[in-house]
C-alpha positions in Angstrom: -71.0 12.6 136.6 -69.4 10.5 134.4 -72.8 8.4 133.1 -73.8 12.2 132.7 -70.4 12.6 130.9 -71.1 8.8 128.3 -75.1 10.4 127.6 -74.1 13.5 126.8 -71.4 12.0 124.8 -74.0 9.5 123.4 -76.4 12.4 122.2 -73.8 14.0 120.2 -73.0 10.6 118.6 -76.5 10.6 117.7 -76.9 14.0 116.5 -73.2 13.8 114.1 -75.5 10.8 112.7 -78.4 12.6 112.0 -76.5 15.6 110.6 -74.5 13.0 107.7 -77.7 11.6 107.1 -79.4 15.0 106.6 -76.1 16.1 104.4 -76.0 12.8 102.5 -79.8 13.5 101.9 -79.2 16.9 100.9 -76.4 16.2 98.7 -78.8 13.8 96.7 -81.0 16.7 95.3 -78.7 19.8 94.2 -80.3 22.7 92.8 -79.3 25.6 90.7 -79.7 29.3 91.8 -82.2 31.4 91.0 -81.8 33.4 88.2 -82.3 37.1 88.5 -86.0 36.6 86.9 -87.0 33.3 88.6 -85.9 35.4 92.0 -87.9 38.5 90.5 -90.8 36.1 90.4 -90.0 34.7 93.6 -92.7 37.2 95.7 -95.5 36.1 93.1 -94.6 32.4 93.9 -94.4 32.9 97.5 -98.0 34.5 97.6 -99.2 31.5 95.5 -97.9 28.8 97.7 -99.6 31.0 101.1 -102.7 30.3 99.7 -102.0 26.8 99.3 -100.3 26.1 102.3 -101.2 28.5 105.3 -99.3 28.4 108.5 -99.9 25.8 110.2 -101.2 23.7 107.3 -98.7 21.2 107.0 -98.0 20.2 110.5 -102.1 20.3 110.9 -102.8 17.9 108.2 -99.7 15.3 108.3 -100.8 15.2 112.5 -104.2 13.9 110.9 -103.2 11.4 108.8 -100.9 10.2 110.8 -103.2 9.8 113.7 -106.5 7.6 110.9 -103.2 5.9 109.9 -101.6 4.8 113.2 -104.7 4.3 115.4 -105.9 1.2 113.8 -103.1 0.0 113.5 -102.1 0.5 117.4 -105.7 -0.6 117.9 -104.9 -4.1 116.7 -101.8 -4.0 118.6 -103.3 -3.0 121.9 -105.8 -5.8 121.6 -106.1 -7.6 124.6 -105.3 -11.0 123.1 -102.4 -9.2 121.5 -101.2 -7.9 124.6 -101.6 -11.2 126.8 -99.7 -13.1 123.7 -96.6 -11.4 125.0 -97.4 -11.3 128.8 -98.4 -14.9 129.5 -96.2 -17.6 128.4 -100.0 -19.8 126.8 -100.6 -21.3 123.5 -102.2 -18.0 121.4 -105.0 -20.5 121.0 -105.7 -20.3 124.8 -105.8 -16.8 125.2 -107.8 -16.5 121.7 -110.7 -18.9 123.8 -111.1 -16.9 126.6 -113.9 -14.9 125.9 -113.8 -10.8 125.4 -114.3 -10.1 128.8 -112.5 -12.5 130.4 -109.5 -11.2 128.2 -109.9 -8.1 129.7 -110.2 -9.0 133.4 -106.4 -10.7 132.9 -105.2 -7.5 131.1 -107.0 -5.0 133.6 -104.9 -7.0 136.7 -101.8 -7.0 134.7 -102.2 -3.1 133.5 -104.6 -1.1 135.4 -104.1 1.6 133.1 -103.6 -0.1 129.7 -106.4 1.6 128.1 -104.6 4.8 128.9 -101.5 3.6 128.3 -102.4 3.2 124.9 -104.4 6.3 124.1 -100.1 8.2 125.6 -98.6 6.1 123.3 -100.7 7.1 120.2 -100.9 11.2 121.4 -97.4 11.0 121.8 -96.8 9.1 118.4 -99.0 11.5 117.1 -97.6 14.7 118.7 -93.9 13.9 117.9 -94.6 13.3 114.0 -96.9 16.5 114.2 -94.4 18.5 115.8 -91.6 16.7 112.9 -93.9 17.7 110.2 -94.7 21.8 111.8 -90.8 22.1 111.5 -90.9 21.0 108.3 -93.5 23.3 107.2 -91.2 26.2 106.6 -88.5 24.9 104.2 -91.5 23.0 102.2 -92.9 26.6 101.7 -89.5 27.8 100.9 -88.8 25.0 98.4 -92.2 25.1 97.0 -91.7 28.6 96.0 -89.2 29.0 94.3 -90.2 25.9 92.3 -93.2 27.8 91.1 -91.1 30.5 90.5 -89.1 28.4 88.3 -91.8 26.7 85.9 -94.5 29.9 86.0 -93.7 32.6 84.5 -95.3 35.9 85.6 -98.4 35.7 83.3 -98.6 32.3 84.9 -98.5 33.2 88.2 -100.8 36.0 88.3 -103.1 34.0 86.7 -103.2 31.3 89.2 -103.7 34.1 92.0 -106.7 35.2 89.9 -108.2 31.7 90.6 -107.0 31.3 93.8 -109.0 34.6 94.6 -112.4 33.4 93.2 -114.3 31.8 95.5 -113.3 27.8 94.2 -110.3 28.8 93.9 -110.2 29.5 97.2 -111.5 26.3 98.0 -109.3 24.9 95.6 -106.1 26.3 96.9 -106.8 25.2 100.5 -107.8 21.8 99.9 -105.2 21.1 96.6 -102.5 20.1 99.1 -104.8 17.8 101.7 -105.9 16.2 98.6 -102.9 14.1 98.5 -103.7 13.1 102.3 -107.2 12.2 101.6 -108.5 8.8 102.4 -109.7 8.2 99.5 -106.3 8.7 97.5 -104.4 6.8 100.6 -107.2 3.7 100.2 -106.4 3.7 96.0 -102.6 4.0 96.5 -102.7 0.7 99.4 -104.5 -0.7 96.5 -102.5 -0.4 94.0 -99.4 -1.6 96.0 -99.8 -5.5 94.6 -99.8 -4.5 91.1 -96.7 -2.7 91.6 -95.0 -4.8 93.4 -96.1 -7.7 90.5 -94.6 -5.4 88.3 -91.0 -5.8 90.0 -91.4 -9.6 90.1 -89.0 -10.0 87.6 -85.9 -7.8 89.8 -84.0 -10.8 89.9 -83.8 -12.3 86.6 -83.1 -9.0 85.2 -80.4 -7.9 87.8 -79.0 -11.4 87.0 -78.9 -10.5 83.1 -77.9 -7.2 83.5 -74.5 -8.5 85.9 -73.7 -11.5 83.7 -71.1 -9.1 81.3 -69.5 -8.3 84.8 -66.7 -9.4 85.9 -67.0 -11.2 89.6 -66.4 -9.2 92.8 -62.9 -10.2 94.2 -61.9 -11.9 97.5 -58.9 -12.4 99.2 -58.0 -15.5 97.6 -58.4 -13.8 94.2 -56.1 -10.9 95.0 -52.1 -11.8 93.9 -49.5 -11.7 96.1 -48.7 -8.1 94.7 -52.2 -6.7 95.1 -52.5 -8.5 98.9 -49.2 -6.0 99.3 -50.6 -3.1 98.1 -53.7 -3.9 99.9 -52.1 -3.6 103.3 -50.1 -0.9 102.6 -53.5 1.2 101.5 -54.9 -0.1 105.2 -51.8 0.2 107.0 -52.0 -3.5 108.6 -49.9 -6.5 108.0 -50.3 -8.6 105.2 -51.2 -11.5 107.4 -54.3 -10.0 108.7 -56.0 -8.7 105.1 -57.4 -12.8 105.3 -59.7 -11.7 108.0 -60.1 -8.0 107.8 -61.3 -8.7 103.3 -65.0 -10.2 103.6 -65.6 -12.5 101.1 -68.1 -11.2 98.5 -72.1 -12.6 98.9 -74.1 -13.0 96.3 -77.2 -10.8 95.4 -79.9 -11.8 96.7 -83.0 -9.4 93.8 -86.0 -10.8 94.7 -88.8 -9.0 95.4 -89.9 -11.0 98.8 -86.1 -9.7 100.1 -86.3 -6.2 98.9 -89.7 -6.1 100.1 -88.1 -6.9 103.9 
């Protein structure tokens, strides 16, 4: 009963986490109301965004790219030689010499099933983001609706269902939102992840310029006797204690390599 009692009290732990997150998150996009024409609209926009985003969409697509995205990736890690680097305590150049086969003869009397081990790990990978991105499928709909109803007006909107009625727009309106899940735009975007990250290589000189008017952060040894008083008095400790309880200040550290970690 009472480990029953500490999980149970662990889970709703966890879940007060996840709700600050979710309500810091929230809090970090506030949106004004409707008004009464935008709301007027709101049907228009709502049979717009159907087109583009059918039930089941969302959840549907995300669960594919997920799955091209994650299964090389856990291919590579359920490599034999990958696996055996962590099970037997050799030189990775030892197990890299043993030939394919071989490899596989170790790993098949160390994991009978690892074959199958791997193809649970990636359905439930796979299943669990799917089933994350389904429940997200709702409020995206819900959001993307009203944000057409916001920048269309009515002209606009009847417009677009028009197109969306023709046979490519059809096409179009079904494949508009996969488009940004395509391999092809997910390959170029990889790609272009060196040239932006060039682009930031000079973080640290200019965070460095941009603090130099500052005035240095403050530790204990900084603080007067007055402000150590009023310190403790905020904190409700004794004075002697602030020396451990204030952390001295560390520098930044801006460099790209960091940031990137």
């Amino acid at each position: 009963m009472a480990q029953e009692a500490d999980e149970a009290g662990t889970d709703v732990a966890a879940q007060k986490k996840i709700d600050d997150f979710a309500a810091m998150m929230t809090g970090l996009f506030q949106t004004e109301p409707l008004t009464a024409e935008q709301q007027a609209r709101l049907p228009a926009a709502q049979e717009v965004v159907g087109a583009m985003m059918p039930d089941g969409f969302y959840g549907k697509m995300m669960s594919e790219m997920i799955d091209k995205m994650l299964s090389p990736m856990m291919s590579m890690l359920a490599a034999p030689e990958f696996i055996l680097g962590s099970r037997l305590d050799l030189e990775q150049e030892t197990i890299e010499a043993l030939a394919d086969e071989e490899q596989v003869e170790i790993m098949t009397m160390l994991d009978p099933a690892y074959e199958k081990r791997f193809d649970a790990t990636v359905g439930v990978l796979t299943g669990k983001m799917g089933g994350m991105f389904s429940t997200m499928e709702g409020p995206m709909r819900e959001g993307l609706s009203k944000a057409y109803a916001v920048r269309f007006d009515d002209t606009q909107l009847a417009d677009i269902s028009a197109f969306f009625a023709t046979p490519t727009g059809g096409v179009y309106a079904r494949e508009s939102m996969a488009m940004f899940a395509d391999p092809q735009v997910m390959e170029a975007t990889m790609q272009a992840l060196p040239a932006v990250l060039s682009g930031l290589g000079d973080m640290e000189s200019a965070m460095k310029e941009a603090m130099e008017s500052l005035p240095t952060e403050r530790g204990y040894g900084d603080l007067d006797p007055a402000e150590r008083a009023r310190l403790a008095a905020l904190l409700e400790v004794d004075a002697e204690s602030l020396r451990e309880i204030v952390k001295p200040p560390k520098p930044m550290d801006w460099s790209v390599e960091d940031q990137a970690m």
